[in-house]
C-alpha positions in Angstrom: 54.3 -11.3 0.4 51.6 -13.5 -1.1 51.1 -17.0 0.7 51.8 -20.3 -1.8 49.0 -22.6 -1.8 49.2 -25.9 0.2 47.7 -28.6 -2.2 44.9 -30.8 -0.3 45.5 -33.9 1.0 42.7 -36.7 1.1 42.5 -39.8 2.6 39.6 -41.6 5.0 39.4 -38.6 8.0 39.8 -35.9 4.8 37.4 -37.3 1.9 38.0 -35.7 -1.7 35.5 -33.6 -3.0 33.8 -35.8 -5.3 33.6 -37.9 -2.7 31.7 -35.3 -0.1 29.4 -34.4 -3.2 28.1 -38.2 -3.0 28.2 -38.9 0.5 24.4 -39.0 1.7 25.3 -36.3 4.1 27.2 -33.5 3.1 28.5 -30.8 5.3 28.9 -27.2 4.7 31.0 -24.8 6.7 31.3 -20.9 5.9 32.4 -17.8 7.5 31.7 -14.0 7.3 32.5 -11.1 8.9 30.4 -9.7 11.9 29.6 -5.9 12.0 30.4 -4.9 15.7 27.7 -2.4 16.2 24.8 -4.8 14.7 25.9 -7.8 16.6 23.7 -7.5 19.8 20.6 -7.4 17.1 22.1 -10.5 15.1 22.3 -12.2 18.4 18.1 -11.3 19.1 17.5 -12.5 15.6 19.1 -15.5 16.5 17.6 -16.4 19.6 13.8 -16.9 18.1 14.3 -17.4 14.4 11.0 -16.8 12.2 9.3 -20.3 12.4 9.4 -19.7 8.5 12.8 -19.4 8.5 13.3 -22.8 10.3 10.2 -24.5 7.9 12.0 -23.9 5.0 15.1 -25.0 5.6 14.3 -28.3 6.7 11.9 -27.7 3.7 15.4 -27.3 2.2 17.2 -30.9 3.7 19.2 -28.9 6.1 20.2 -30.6 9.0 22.4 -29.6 12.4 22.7 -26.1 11.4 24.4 -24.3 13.9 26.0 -20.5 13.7 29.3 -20.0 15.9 31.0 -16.1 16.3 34.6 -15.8 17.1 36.7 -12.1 17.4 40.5 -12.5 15.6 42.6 -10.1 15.9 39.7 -7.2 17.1 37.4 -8.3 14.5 34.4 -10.4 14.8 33.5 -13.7 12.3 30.8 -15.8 12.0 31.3 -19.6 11.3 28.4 -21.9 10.0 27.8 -25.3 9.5 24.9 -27.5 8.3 24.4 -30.9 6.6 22.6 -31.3 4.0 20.6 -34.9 3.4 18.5 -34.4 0.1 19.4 -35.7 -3.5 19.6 -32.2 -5.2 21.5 -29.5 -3.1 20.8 -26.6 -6.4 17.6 -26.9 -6.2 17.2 -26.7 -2.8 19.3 -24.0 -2.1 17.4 -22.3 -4.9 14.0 -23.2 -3.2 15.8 -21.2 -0.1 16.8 -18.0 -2.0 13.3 -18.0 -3.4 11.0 -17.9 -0.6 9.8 -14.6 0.4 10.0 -15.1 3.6 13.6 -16.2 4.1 14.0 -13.1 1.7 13.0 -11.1 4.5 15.1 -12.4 6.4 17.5 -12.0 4.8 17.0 -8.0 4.8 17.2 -8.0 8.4 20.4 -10.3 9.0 22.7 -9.2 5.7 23.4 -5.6 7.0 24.7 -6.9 10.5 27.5 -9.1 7.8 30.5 -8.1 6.5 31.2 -10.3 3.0 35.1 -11.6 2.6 36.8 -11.1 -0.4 37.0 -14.3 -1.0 33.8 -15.3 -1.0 32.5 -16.5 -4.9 30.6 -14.2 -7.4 27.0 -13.4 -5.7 27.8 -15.3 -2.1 27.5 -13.5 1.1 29.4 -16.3 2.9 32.9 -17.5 2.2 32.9 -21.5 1.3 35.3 -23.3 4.0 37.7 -26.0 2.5 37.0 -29.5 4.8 40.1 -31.1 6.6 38.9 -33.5 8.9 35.7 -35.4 9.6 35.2 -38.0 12.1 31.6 -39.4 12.6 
């Protein structure tokens, strides 16, 4: 049985999407899954993150990035957030994905993930939909 889709509803705690793309902060949330038997060396990854790593993404106008882990239902999930404050998130992002460094990285961390399937073309992370927002 397939579940219908609930239409979004915006409104000042829920802001549209247009008007999140021109907020001066916008926030990100994402999940992914967690492979069980590489999550004690995601955690030590975690706990001293290359100072590259860091560099680029405030390099990057990432702000108050934070990584959360949850198990549901016996399986383990990862939950991200960040803000980003710069004027041109593509190219920033792209200036991310680019730097060797991160790429390396990258090699370490993607094999303790499990990607979603509803995560878009070329993601690792599944994009979260934004229902409330207080500051």
């Amino acid at each position: 049985m397939e579940a219908s889709k609930v239409e979004p509803s915006y409104g000042p705690t829920n802001p549209s999407p247009e008007a999140q793309a021109n907020a001066s902060v916008r926030r990100f949330g994402s999940v992914i899954g967690l492979d069980p038997e590489k999550e004690a060396y995601y955690r030590e990854l975690h706990a001293d993150v290359w100072p590259s790593v860091l560099d680029r993404i405030k390099k990057s106008n990432m702000r108050n990035f934070s990584i959360y882990t949850s198990e549901i239902e016996g399986k383990k999930f990862l939950f991200s957030y960040f803000e980003y404050v710069g004027q041109d998130f593509e190219a920033d992002m792209d200036a991310i994905a680019a730097d060797p460094e991160t790429q390396r990285w990258w090699k370490e961390t993607d094999p303790c993930q499990i990607k979603l399937p509803n995560r878009k073309p070329g993601a690792n992370w599944s994009e979260m939909e934004m229902v409330f927002q207080a500051d």
